[in-house]
N, C-alpha and C positions, 0 to 999 in steps of 0.2 A: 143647984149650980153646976153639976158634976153633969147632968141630964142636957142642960142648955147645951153645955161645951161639947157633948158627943154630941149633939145634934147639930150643932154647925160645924164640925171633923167632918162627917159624913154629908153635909148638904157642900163641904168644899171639896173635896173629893168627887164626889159627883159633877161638879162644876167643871174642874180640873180633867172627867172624864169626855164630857160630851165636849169638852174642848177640843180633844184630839183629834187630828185630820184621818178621815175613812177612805182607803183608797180601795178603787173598784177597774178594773179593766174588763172591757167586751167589747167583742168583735161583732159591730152591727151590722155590715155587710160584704158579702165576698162576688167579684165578677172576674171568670165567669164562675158559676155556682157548682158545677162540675168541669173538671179540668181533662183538656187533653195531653198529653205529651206534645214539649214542644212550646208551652202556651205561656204566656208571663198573667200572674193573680195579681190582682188589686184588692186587699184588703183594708177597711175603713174599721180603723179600731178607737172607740173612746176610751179615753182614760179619766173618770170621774172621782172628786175628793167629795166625799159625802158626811165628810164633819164638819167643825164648827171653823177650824184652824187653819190658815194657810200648810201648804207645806210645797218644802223643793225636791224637785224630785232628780237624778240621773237620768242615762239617756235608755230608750226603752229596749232592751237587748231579746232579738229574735234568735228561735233555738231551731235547725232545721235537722230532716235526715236527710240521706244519701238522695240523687234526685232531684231535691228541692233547694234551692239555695236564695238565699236575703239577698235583697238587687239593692236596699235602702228605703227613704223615704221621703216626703215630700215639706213633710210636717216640723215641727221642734223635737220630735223625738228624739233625734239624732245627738242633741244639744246639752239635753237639761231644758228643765221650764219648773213652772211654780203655778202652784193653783188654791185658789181662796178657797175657805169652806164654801160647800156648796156649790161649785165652780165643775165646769169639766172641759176639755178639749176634745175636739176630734181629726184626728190624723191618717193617711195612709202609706201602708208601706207595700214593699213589691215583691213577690215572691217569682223565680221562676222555675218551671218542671223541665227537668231534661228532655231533649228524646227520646230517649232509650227508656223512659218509664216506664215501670210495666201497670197494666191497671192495678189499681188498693187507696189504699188510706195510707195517707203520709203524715203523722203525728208534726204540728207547729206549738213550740210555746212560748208565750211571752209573759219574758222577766222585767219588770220594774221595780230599782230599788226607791226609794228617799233617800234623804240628805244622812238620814242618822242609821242606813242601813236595814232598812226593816222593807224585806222583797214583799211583792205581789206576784204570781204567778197565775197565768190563763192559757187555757191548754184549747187548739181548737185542730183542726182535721182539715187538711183537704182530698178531698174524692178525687180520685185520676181514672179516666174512663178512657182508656187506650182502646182502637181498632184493631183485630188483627187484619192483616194485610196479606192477600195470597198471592202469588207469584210461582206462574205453572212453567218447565220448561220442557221440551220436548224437541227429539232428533231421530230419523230413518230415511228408512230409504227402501223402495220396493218397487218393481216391475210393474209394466204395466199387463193387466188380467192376471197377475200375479199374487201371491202371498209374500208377507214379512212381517214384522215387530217393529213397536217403535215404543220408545222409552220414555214414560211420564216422569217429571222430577217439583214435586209440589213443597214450596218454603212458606209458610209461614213469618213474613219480615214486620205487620206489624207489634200492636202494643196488648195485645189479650189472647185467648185461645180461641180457636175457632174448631169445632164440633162438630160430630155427622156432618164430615166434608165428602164430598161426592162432585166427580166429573166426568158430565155426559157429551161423547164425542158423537158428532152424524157429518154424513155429508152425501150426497147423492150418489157417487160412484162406487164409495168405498165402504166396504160392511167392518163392523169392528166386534172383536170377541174379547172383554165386553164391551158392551158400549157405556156402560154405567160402571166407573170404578169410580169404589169405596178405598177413602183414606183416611176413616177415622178422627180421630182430634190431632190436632197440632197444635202445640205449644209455642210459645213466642221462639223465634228462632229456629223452630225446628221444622225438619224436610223428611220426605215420604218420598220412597221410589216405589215404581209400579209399570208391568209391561204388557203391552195390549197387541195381539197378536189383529193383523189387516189384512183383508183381503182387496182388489183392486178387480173398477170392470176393465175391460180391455181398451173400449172410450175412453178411459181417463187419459188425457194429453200431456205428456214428456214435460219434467221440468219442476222447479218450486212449487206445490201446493201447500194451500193452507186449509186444516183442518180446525171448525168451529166447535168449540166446548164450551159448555156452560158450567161455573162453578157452582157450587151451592152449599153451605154452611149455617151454621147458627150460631149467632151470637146475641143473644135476650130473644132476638125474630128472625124468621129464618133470611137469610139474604141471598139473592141469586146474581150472579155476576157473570158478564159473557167474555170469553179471550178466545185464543187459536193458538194452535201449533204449526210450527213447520214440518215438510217433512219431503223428500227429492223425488221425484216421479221416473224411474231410468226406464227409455227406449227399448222396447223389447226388441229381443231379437226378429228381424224382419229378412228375409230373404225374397231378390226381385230376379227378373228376367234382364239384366244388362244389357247382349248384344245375342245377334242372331247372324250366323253366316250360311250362304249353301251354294253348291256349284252344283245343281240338280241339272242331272241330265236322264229324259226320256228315256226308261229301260236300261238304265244303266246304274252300278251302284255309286252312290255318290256321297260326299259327304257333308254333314251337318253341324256347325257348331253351336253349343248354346253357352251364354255363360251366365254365370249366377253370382248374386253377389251381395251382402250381406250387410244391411244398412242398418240395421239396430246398435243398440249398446252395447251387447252381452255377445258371447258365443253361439255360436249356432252348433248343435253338434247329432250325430245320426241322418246326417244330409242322405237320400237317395233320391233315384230321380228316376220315371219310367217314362219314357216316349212313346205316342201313337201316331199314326199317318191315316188319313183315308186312302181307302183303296190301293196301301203300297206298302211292300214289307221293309223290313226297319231290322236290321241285323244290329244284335248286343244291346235291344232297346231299353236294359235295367243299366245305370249305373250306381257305385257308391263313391260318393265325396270324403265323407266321414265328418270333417268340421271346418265353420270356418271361423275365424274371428270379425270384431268389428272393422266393418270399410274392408274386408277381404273381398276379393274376387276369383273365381276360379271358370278352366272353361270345359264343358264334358263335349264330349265327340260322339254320333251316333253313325249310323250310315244307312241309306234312306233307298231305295230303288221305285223312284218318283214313274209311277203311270200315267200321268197327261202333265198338260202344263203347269197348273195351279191344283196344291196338294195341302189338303188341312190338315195341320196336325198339331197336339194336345202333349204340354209338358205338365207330369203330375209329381211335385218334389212334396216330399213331406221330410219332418226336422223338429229338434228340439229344443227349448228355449226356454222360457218357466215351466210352459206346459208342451202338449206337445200342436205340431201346427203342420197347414196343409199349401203350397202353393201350388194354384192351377192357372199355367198359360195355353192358351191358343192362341196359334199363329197362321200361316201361307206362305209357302215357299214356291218358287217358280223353280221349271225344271225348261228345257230348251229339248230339242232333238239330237240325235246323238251326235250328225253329220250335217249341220246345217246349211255346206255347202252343195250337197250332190243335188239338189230342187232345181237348186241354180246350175247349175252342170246339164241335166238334162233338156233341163229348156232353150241352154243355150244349143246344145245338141240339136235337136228338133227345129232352132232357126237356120242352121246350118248346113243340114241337111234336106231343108226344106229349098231353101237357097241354091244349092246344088243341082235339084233336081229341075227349080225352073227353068236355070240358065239352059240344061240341055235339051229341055224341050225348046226353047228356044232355037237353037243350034239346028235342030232338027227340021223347027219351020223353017 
């Protein structure tokens, strides 16, 4: 008798067991399946009762970290609901990732109590797969056939590191020493300076150029990215031939003005100037200027003692600027006779006298 009664104790007991509501929570699917910064998750989570029992459950409380924050849900979760043995629901709720996320794994858990207090906890992950983002800036300025620097400034603004970063500068005028800088890794937020000494051809044309670079990094594959730089092209110093004056007279000395004048950007400075003539000497034929600025004018005076009419002669100014530079004019200058009336004098003499003499042969007959 004692054997029967333990034996229906433990077949009720048992009964009493399998009676119990079994609660189960999983997360059957997440979109998107890696996450970028920035992106709102759609998680589908079942909540299964896998016993015999109904039971009520509270609402299903999401646990996030920094980053990740609960937007809600769409389902009864929010509510309470009840679910029969064997029963399950499926629900979804919203997660969303900041910006500023940096890539990792961002710990999610979800708490479900019942009616009588007895939690379920499901722990699941989401992946954050941030881009870094590069962002080159760059400022100079240099002469044209000239030398300068110009200042790399590389930030790093997105969501990862980006690695064996390297930016390769060309451009058809301009040589760069180097032409390949290395800037290493950069971290999220973080910026590299670096300066790259330029050379210019003398062709390059005055004003805004942009220099093309290519960036290149790795992040999982290596990535190649194209951008530019600015950088200000200034006017070299140029010195011209302005104006030319001369009161050239036949055998006599005379004088010559040249003027010069200074249309680049920059200073011109070492100005000398040597004059030549065909055929005709040139007193004081060196002078010195010394400097001029830009849109300056200046005028040098030589004096020329011109042997026929039309007299070539050759201004050689040399100057310095970035580098050093050479200007060569030839011109013609006319020269006149010294007395250009006495031609006319004589001939009128000669009609005069000519004049004279017939009347008195006339007189005569």
């Amino acid at each position: 008798m004692k054997k029967l009664f333990a034996g229906i104790s433990i077949l009720f007991f048992l009964g009493i067991v399998s009676a119990q509501p079994v609660t189960e929570i999983q997360v059957q699917d997440q979109s998107p399946a890696i996450v970028e910064p920035g992106e709102t998750v759609e998680m589908s989570v079942v909540v299964a009762n896998n016993g015999d029992s109904e039971e009520d459950y509270q609402s299903l409380d999401v646990e996030t970290v920094d980053s990740v924050s609960y937007r809600g849900t769409t389902s009864n979760y929010k509510d309470g609901f009840s679910l029969c043995g064997g029963c399950q629901t499926i629900g979804t709720i919203y997660l969303k990732v900041s910006n500023d996320a940096s890539s990792g794994s961002y710990p999610v858990d979800l708490n479900l109590e019942s009616a009588d207090s007895t939690g379920v906890v499901e722990k699941t992950v989401l992946e954050v797969d941030g881009a870094p983002e590069l962002v080159l800036k760059g400022d100079g300025s240099v002469m044209q056939g000239g030398s300068s620097q110009i200042n790399l400034e590389l930030e790093n603004t997105g969501k990862d590191l980006a690695s064996q970063v390297t930016a390769s500068l060309s451009h058809p005028l301009i040589s760069f020493q180097p032409s390949k800088v290395d800037f290493g890794s950069l971290e999220t937020g973080e910026s590299i300076e670096n300066t790259v000494e330029i050379n210019t051809d003398e062709d390059l044309e005055s004003g805004p150029e942009t220099v093309p670079v290519t960036l290149s990094y790795t992040e999982g594959t290596r990535i190649t990215e194209n951008t530019s730089v600015p950088i200000d092209v200034l006017k070299d110093v140029k010195l011209v031939v302005s104006q030319i004056e001369s009161d050239g007279v036949i055998g006599s000395e005379s004088r010559l003005m040249i003027e010069l004048e200074n249309t680049g950007e920059s200073k011109a400075e070492g100005i000398k100037s040597k004059i030549e003539c065909e055929d005709s000497s040139v007193t004081d034929s060196e002078s010195f200027v010394g400097s001029l600025d830009s849109d300056e004018n200046i005028p040098t005076v030589y004096h020329v003692m011109p042997e026929k009419e039309k007299v070539e002669c050759t201004l050689t100014t040399t100057y310095k600027g970035e580098n050093e530079k050479t200007l060569e004019e030839s011109f013609e200058i006319s020269a006149e006779n010294e007395n250009p009336v006495l031609p006319g004098l004589t001939v009128l003499l000669v009609l005069i006298v000519s004049l004279l003499y017939w009347r008195r042969r006339s007189k005569e007959d």
